[in-house]
C-alpha positions as CSV (number, residue, x, y, z in Angstrom):
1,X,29.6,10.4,13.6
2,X,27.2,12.9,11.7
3,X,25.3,10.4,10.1
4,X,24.9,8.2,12.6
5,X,23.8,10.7,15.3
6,X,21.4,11.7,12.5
7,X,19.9,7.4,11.9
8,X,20.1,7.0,15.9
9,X,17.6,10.0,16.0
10,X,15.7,8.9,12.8
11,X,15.4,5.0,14.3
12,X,14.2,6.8,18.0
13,X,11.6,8.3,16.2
14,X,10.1,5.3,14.6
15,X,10.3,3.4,17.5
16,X,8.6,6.4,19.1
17,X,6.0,6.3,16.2
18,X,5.5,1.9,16.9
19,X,4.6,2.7,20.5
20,X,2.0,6.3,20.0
21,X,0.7,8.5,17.2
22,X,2.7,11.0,15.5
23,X,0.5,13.9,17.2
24,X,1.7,12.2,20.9
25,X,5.1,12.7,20.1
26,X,7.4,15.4,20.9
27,X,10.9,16.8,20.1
28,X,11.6,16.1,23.6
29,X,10.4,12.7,23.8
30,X,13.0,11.9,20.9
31,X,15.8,13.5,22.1
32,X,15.5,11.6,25.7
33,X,15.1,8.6,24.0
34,X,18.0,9.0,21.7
35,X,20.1,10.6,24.2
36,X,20.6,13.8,22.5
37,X,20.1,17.3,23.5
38,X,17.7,19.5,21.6
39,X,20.4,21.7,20.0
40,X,21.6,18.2,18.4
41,X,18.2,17.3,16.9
42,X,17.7,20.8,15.7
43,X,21.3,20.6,14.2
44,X,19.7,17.8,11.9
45,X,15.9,18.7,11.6
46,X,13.6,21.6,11.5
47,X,10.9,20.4,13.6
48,X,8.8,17.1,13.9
49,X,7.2,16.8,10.5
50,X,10.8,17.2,9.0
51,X,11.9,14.6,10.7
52,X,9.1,12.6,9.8
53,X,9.6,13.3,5.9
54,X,13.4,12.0,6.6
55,X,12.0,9.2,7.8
56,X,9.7,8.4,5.4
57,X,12.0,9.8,2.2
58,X,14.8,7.5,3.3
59,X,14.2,4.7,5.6
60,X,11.2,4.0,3.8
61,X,13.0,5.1,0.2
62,X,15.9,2.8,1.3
63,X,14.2,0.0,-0.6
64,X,15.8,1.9,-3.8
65,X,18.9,2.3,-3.2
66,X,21.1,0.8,-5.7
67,X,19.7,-0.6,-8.8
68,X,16.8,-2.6,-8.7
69,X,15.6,-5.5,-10.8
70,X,12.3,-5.0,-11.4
71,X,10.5,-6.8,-13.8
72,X,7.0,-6.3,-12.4
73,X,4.3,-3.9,-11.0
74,X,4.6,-6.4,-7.9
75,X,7.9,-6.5,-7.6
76,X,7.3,-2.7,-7.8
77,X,4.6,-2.7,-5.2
78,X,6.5,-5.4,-3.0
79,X,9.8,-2.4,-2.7
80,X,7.2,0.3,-2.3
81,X,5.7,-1.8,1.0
82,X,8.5,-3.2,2.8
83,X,9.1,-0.7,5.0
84,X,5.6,-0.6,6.1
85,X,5.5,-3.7,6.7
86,X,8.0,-3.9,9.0
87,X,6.9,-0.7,10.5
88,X,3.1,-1.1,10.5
89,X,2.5,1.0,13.2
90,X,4.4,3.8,12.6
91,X,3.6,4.4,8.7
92,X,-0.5,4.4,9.8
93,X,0.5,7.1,12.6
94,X,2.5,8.9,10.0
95,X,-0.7,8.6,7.6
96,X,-3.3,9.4,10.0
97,X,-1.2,12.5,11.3
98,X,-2.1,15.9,10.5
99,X,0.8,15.6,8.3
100,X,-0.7,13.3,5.9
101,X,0.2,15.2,2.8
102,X,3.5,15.8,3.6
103,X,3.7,12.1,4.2
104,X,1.6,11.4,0.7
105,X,4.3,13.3,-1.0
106,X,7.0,11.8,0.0
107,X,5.9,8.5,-1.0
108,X,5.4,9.4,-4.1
109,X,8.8,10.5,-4.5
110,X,9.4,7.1,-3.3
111,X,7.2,5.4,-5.6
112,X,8.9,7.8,-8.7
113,X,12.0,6.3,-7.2
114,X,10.8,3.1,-8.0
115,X,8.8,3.2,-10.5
116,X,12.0,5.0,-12.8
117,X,13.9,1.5,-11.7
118,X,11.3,-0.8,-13.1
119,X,11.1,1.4,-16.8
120,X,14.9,1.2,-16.4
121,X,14.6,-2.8,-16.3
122,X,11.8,-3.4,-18.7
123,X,13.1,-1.0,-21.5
124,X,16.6,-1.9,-21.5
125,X,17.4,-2.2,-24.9
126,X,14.2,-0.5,-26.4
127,X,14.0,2.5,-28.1
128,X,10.7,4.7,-27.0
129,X,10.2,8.6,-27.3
130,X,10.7,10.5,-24.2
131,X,7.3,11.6,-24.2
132,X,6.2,8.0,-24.0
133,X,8.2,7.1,-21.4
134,X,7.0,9.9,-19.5
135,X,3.6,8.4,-19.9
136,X,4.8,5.4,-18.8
137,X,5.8,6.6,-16.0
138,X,3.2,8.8,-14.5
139,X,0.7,5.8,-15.2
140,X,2.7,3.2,-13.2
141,X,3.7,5.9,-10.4
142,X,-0.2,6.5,-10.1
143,X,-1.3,2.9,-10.4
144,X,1.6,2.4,-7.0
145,X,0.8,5.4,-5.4
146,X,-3.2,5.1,-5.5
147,X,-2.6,1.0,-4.6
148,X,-0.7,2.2,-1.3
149,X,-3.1,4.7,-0.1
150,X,-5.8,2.6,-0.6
151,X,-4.2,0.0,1.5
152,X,-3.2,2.6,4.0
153,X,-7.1,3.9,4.0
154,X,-8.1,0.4,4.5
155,X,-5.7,0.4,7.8
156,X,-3.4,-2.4,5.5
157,X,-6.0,-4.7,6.4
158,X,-6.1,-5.8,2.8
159,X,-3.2,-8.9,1.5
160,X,-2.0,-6.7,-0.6
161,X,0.6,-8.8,-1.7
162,X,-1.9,-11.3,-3.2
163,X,-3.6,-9.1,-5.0
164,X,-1.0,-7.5,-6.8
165,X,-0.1,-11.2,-7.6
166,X,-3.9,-11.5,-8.8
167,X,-3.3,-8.6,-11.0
168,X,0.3,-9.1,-12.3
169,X,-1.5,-12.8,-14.1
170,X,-4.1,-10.6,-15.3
171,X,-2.1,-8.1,-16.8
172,X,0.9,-10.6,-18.0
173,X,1.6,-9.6,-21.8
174,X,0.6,-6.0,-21.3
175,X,3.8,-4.6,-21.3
176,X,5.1,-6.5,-23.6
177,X,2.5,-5.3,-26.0
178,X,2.7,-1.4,-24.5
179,X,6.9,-1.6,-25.3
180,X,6.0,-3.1,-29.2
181,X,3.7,-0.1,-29.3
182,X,6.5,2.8,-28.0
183,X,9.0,1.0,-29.9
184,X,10.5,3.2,-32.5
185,X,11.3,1.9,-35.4
């Protein structure tokens, strides 16, 4: 019953966040929505910007549960974006909140999250150093993360879609020939 009292607020509040911005948007507006009293919502949350993180941590990190197959930085881009996608409204209230860098943060956790997935995919059954595959990982995380918030700061106006299809022809190969590079011999 836990958890799903804990979703039912979680889903209010990005039903909440479809309809207004984040800043128009109270603990009280949730809680008579969700049918809850306020001691409930506390029970689960600090305050709205907590909530918020959840949100954004796990409904929008829910794209990584499990193990992916990733074999590209589109398929990589295509987990990071589903949630927003399907919750347009409420991810630009979230990122035009005052807010913003909690919200930044947490999706790079969630683009960490994924891009750890994708080097799990690609380099199964290559040997690198960790220190490369640290690289590796900071460089792809970065390439996602700045990809997204330009999108975002373009009010996902963009097809992003098709242009990280654009770019994953452009850049076919270039892992290959990164991996050959780590490889130890």
């Amino acid at each position: 019953m836990a958890v799903y009292t804990r979703n039912e607020i979680k889903t209010t509040f990005v039903l909440l966040l479809d309809e207004r911005p984040f800043t128009k948007i109270t603990v009280k507006d949730v809680v008579l929505k969700c049918g809850v009293n306020r001691n409930t919502f506390y029970y689960y949350f600090r305050d709205l910007p907590d909530l918020a993180e959840a949100v954004v941590e796990e409904d929008y990190g829910q794209v990584t549960e499990g193990n992916l197959d990733i074999h590209t930085l589109g398929e990589c881009l295509d987990a990071c974006i589903r949630f927003a996608l399907e919750h347009r409204n409420a991810v630009m209230h979230l990122y035009r909140s005052t807010n913003r860098e909690r919200f930044i943060l947490s999706t790079r956790r969630v683009c960490d999250r994924i891009t750890e997935q994708y080097l799990n995919t690609i380099l199964d059954g290559h040997h690198i150093t960790q220190e490369d595959r640290k690289y590796l990982h900071t460089y792809y995380r970065s390439i996602l993360l700045g990809w997204i918030l330009d999108w975002l700061e373009d009010d996902m106006k963009s097809d992003i879609r098709k242009q990280s299809g654009r770019i994953s022809q452009l850049k076919q190969g270039h892992m290959e020939d990164i991996i050959r590079r780590c490889e130890i011999k």
